[in-house]
N, CA, C and O atoms as a GROMACS GRO file, in nm:
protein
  428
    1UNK      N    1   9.673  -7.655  -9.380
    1UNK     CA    2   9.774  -7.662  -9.275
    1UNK      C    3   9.886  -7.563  -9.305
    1UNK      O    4   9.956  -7.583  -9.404
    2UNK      N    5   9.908  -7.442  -9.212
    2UNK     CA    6  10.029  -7.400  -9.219
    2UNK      C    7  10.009  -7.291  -9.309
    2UNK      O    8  10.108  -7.224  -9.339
    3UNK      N    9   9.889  -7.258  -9.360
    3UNK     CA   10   9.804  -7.161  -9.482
    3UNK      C   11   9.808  -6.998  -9.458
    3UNK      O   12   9.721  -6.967  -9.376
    4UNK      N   13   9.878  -6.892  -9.500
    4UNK     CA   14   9.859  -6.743  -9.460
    4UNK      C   15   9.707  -6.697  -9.448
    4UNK      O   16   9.645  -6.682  -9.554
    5UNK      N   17   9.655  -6.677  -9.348
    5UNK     CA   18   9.521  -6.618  -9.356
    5UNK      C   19   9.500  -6.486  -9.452
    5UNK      O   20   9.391  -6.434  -9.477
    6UNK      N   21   9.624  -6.445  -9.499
    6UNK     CA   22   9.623  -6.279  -9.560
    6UNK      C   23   9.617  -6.313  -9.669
    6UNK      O   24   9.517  -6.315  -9.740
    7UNK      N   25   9.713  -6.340  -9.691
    7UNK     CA   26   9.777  -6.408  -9.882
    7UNK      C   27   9.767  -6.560  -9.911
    7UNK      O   28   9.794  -6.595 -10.026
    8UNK      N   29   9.731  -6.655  -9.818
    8UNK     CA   30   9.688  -6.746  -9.842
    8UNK      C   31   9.764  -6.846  -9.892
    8UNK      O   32   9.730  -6.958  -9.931
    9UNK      N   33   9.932  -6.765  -9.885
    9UNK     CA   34  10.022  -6.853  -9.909
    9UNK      C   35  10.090  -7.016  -9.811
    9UNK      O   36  10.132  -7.026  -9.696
   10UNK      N   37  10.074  -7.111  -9.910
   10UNK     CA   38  10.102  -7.232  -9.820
   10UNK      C   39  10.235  -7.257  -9.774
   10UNK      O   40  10.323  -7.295  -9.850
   11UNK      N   41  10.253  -7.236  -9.652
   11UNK     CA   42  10.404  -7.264  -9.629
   11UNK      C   43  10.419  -7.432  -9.646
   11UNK      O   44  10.336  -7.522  -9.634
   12UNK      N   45  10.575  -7.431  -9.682
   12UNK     CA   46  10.640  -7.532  -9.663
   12UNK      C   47  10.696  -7.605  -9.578
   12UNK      O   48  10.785  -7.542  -9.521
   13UNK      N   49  10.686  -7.726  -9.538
   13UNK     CA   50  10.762  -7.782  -9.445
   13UNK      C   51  10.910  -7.698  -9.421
   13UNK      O   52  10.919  -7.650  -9.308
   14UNK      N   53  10.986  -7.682  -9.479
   14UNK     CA   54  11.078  -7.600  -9.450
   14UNK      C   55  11.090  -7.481  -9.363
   14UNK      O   56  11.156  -7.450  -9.264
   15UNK      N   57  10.985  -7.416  -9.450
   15UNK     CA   58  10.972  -7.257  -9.383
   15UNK      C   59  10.860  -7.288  -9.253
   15UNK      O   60  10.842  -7.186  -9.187
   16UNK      N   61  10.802  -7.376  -9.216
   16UNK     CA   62  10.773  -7.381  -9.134
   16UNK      C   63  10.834  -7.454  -9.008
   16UNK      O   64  10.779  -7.444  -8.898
   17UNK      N   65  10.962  -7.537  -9.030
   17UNK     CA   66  11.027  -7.584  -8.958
   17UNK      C   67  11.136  -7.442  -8.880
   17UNK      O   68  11.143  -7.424  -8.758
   18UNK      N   69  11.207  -7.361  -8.982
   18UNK     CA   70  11.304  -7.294  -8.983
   18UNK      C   71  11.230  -7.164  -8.940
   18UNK      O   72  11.314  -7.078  -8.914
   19UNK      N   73  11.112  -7.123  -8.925
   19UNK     CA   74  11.025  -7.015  -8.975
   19UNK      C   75  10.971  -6.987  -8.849
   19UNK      O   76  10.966  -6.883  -8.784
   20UNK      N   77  10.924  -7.124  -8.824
   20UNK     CA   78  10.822  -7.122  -8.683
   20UNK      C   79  10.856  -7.258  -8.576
   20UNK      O   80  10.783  -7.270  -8.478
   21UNK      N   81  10.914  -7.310  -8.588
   21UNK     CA   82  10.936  -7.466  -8.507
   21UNK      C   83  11.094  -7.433  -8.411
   21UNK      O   84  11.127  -7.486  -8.304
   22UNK      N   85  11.149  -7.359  -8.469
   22UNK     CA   86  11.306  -7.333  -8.444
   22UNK      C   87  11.322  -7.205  -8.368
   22UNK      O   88  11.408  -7.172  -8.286
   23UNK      N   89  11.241  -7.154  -8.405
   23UNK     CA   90  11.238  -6.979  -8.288
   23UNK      C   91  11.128  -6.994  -8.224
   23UNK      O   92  11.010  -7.020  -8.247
   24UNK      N   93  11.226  -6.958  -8.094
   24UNK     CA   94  11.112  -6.910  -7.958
   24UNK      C   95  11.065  -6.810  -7.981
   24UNK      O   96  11.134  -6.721  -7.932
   25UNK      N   97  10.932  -6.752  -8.059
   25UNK     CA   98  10.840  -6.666  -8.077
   25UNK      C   99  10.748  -6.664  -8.070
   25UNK      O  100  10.698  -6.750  -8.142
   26UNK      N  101  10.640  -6.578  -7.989
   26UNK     CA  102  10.507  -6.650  -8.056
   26UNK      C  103  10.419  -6.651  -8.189
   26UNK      O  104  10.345  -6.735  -8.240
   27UNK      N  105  10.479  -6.459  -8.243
   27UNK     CA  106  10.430  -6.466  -8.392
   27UNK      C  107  10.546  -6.460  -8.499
   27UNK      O  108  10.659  -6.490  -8.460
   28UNK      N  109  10.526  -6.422  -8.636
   28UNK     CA  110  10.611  -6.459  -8.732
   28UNK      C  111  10.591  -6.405  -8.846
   28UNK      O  112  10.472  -6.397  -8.875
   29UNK      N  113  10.665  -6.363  -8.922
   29UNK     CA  114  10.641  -6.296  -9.048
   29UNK      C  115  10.624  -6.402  -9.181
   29UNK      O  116  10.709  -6.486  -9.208
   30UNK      N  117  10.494  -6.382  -9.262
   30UNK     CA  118  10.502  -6.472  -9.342
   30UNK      C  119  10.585  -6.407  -9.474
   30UNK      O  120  10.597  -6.294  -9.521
   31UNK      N  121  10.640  -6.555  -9.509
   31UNK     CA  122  10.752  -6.464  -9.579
   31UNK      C  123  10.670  -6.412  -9.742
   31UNK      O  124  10.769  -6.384  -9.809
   32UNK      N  125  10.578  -6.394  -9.809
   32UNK     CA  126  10.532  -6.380  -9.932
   32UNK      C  127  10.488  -6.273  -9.881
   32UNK      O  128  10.570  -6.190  -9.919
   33UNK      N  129  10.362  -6.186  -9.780
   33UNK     CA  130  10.296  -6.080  -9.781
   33UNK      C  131  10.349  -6.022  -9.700
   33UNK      O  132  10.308  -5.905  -9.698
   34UNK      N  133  10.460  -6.052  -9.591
   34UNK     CA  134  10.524  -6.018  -9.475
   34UNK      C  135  10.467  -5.951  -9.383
   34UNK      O  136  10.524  -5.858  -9.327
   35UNK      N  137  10.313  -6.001  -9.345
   35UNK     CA  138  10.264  -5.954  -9.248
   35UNK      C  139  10.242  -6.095  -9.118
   35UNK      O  140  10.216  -6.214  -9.132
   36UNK      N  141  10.271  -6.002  -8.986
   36UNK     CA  142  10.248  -6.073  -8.848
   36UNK      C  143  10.158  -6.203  -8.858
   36UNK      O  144  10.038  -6.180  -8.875
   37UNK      N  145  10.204  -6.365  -8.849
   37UNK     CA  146  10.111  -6.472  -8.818
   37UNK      C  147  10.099  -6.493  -8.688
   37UNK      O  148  10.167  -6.404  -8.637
   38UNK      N  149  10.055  -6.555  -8.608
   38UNK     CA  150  10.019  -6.630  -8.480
   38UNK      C  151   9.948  -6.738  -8.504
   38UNK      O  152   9.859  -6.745  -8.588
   39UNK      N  153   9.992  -6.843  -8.416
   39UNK     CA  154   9.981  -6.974  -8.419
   39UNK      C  155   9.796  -6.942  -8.374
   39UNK      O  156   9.739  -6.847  -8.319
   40UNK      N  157   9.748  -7.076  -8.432
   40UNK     CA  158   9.578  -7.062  -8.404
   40UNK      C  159   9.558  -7.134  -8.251
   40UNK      O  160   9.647  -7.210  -8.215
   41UNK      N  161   9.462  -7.115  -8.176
   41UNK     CA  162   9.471  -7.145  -8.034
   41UNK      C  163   9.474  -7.300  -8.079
   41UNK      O  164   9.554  -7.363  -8.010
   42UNK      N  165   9.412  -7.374  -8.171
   42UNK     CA  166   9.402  -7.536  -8.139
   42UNK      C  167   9.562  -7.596  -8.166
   42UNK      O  168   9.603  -7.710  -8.143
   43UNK      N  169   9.642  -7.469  -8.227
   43UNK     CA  170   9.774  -7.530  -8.310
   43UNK      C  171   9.853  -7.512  -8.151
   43UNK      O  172   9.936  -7.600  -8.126
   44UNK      N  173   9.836  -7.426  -8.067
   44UNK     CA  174   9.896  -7.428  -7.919
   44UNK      C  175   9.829  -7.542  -7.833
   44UNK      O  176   9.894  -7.610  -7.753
   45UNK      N  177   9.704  -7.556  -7.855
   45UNK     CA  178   9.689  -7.635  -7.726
   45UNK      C  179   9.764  -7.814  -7.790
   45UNK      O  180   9.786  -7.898  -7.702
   46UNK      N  181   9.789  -7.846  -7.922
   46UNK     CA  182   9.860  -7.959  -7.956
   46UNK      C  183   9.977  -7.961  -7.910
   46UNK      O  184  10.016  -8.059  -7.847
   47UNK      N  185  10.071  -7.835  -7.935
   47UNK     CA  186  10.170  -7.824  -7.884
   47UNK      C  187  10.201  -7.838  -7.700
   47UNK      O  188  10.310  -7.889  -7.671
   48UNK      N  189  10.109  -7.796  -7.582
   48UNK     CA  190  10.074  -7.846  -7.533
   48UNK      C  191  10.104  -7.958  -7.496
   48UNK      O  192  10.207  -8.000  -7.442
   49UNK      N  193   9.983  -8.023  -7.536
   49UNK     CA  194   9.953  -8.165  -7.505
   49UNK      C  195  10.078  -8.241  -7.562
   49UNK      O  196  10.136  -8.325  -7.493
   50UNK      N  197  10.105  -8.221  -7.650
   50UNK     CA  198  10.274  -8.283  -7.705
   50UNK      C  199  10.395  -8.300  -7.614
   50UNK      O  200  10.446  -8.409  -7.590
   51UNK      N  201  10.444  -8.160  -7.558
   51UNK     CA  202  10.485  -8.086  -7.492
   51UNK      C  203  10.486  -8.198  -7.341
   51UNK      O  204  10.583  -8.270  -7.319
   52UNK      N  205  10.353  -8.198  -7.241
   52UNK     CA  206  10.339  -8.300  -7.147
   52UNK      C  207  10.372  -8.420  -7.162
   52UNK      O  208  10.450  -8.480  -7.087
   53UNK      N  209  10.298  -8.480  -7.291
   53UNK     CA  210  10.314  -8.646  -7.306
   53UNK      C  211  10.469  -8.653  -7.316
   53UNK      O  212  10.518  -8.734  -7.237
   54UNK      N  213  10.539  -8.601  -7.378
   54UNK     CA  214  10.700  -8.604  -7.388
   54UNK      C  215  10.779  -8.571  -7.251
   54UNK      O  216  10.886  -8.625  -7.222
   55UNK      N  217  10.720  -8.486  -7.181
   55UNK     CA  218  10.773  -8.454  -7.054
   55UNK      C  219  10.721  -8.577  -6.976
   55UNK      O  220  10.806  -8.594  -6.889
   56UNK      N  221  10.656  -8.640  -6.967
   56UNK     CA  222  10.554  -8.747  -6.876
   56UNK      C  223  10.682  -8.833  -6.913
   56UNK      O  224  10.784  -8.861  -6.850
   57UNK      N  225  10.634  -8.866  -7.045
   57UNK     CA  226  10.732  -8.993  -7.065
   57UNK      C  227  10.935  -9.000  -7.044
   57UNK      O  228  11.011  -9.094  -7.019
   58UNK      N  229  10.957  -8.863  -7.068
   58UNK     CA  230  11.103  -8.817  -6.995
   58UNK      C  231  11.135  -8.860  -6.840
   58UNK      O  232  11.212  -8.942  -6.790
   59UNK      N  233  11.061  -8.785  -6.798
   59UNK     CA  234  11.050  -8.785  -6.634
   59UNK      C  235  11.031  -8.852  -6.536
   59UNK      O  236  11.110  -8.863  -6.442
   60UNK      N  237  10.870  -8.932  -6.550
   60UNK     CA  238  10.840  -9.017  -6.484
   60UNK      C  239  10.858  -9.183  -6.561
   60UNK      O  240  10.911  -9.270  -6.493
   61UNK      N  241  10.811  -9.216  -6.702
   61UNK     CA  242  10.828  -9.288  -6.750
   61UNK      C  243  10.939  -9.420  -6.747
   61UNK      O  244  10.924  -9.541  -6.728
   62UNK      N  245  11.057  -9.331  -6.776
   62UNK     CA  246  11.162  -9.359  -6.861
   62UNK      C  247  11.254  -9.412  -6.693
   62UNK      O  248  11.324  -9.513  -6.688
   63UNK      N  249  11.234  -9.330  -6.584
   63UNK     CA  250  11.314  -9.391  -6.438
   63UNK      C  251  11.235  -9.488  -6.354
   63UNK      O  252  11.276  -9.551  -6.257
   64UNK      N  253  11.074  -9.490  -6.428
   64UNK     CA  254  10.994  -9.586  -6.361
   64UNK      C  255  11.073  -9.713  -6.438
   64UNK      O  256  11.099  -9.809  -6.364
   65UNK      N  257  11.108  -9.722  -6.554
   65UNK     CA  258  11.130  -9.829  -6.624
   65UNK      C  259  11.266  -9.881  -6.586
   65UNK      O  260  11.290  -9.992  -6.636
   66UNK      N  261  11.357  -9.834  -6.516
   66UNK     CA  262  11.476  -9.870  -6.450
   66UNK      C  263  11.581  -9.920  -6.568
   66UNK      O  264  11.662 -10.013  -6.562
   67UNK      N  265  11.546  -9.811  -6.698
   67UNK     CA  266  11.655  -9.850  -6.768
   67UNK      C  267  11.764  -9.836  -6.793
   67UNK      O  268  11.770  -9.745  -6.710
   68UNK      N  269  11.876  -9.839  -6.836
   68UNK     CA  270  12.044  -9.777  -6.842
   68UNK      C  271  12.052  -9.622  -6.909
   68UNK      O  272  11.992  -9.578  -7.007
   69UNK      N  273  12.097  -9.592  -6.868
   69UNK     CA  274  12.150  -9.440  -6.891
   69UNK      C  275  12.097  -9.398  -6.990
   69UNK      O  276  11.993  -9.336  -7.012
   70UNK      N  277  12.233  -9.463  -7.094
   70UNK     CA  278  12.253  -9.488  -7.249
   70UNK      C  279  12.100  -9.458  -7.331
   70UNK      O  280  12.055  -9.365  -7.397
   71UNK      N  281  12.049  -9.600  -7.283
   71UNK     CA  282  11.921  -9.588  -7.406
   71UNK      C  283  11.766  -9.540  -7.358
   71UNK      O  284  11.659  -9.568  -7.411
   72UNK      N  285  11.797  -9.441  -7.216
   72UNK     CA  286  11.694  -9.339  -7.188
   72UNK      C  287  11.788  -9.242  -7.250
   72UNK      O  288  11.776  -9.208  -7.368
   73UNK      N  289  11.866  -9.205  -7.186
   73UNK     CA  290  11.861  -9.072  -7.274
   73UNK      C  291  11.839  -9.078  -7.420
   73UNK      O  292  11.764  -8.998  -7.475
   74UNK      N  293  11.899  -9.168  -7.481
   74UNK     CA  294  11.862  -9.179  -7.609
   74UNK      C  295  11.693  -9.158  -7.699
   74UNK      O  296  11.639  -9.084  -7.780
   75UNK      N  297  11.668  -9.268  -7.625
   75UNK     CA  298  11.476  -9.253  -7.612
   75UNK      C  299  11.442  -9.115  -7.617
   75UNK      O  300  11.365  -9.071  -7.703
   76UNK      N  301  11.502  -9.036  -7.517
   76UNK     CA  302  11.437  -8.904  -7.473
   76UNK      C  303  11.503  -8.808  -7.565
   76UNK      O  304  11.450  -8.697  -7.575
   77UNK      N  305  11.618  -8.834  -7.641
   77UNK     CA  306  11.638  -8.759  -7.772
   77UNK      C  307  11.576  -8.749  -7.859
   77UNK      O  308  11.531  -8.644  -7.906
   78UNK      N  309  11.551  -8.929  -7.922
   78UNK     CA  310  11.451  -8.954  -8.034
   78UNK      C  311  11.338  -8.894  -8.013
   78UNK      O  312  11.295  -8.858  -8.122
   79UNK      N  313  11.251  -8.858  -7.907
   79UNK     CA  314  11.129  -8.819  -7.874
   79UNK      C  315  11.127  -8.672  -7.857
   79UNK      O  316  11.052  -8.607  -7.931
   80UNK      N  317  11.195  -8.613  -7.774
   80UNK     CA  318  11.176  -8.467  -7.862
   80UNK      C  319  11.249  -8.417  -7.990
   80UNK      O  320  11.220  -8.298  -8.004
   81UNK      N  321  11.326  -8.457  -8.083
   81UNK     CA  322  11.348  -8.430  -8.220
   81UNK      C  323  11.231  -8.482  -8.314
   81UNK      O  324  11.200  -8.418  -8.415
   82UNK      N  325  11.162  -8.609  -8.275
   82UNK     CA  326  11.036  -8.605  -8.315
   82UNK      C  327  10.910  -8.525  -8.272
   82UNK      O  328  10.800  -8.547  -8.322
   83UNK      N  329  10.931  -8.440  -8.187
   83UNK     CA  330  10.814  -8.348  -8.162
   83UNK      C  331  10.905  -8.212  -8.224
   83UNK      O  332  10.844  -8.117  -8.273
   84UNK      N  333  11.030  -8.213  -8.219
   84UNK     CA  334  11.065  -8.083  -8.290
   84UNK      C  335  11.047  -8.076  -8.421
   84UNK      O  336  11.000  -7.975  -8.471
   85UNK      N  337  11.086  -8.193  -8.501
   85UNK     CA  338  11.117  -8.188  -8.639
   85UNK      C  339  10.963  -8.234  -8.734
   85UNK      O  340  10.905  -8.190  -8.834
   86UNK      N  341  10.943  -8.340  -8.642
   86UNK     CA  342  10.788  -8.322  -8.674
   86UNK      C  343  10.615  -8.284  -8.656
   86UNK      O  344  10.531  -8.229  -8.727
   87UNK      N  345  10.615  -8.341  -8.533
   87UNK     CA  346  10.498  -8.284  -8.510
   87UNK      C  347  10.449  -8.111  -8.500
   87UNK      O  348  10.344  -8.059  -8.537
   88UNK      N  349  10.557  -8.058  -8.441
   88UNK     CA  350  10.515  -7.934  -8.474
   88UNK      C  351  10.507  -7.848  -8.614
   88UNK      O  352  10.439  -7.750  -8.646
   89UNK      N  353  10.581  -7.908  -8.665
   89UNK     CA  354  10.559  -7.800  -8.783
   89UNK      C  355  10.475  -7.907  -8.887
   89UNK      O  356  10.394  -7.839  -8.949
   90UNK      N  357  10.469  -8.008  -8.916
   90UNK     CA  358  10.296  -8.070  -8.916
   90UNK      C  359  10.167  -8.052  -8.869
   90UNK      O  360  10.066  -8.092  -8.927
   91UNK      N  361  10.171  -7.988  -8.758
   91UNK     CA  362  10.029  -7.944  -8.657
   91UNK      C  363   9.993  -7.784  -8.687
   91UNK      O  364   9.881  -7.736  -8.669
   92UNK      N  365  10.060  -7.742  -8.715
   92UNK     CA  366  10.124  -7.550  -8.675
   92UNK      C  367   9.984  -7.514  -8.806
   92UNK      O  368   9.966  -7.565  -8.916
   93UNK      N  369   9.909  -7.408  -8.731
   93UNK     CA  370   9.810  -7.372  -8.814
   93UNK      C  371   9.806  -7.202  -8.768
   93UNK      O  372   9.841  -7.166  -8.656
   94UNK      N  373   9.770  -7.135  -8.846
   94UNK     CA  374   9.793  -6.959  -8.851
   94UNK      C  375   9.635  -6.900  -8.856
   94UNK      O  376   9.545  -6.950  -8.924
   95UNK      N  377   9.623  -6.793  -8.778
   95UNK     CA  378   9.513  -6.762  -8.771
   95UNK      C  379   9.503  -6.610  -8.742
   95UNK      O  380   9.600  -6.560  -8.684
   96UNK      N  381   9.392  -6.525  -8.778
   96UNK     CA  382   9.444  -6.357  -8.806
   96UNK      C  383   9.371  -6.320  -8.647
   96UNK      O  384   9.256  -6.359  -8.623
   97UNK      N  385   9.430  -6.261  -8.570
   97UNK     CA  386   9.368  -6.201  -8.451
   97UNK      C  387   9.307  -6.047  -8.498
   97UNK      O  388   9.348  -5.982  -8.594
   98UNK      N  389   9.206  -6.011  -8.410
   98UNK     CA  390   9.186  -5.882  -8.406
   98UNK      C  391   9.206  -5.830  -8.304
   98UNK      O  392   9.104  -5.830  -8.235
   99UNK      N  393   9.314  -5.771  -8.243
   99UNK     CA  394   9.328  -5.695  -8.106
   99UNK      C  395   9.229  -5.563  -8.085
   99UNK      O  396   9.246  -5.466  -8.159
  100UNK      N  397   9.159  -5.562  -8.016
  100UNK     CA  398   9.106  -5.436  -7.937
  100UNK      C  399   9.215  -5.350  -7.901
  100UNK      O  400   9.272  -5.385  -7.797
  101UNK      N  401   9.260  -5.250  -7.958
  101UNK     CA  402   9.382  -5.178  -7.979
  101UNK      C  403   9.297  -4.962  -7.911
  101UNK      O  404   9.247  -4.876  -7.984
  102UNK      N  405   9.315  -4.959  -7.794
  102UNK     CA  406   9.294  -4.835  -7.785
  102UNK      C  407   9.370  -4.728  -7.890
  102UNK      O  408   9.489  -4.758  -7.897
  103UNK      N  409   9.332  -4.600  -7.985
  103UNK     CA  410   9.404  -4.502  -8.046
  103UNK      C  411   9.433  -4.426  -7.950
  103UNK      O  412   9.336  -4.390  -7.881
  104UNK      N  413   9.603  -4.363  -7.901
  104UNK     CA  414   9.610  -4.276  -7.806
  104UNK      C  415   9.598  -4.140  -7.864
  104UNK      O  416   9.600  -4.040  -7.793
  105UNK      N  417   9.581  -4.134  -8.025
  105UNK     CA  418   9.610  -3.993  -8.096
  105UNK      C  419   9.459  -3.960  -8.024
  105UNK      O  420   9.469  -3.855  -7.960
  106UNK      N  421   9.318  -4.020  -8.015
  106UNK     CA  422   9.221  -3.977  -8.035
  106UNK      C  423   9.150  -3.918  -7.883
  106UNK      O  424   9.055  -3.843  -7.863
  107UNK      N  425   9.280  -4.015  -7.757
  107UNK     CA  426   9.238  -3.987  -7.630
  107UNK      C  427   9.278  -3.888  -7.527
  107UNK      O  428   9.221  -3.885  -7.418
   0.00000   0.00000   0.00000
């Protein structure tokens, strides 16, 4: 989980909170070999699915339930700081792409 495909270095909860959970990016420099990561497609589609169930339960959930202000919004705090602080950077897996990259020197 969270493993450099290059250098194979294991990130830390930390550096993966602060690294990758906290910036809107899609890739990231690992910090030991400092080459480009990207999240692996199954580590997006969790995020995803995370992503909805939290919005579901924000949106429709939480005003179906006709509760007071106070302890929806609250609810809806606790629930995305738990998808910020944990699930994502618990789920977050790195994976090496190969882009099909045209050379313009050669064309």
């Amino acid at each position: 989980m969270g493993e450099c495909p290059y250098c194979k270095h294991n990130w830390t909860y930390r550096e993966k909170l602060l690294g990758y959970a906290l910036k809107p990016r899609t890739r990231i420099k690992c910090p030991e070999c400092k080459e480009y990561l990207e999240p692996s497609t199954l580590s997006i589609i969790y995020d995803y699915i995370a992503i909805l169930c939290v919005a579901l339960f924000i949106f429709i959930l939480i005003p179906i339930m006709s509760w007071p202000i106070v302890p929806s919004l609250l609810i809806s705090f606790i629930m995305f700081l738990l998808y910020l602080l944990l699930f994502q950077p618990l789920t977050v897996r790195f994976k090496h792409y190969e882009y099909n990259i045209k050379d313009k020197t050669k064309g």
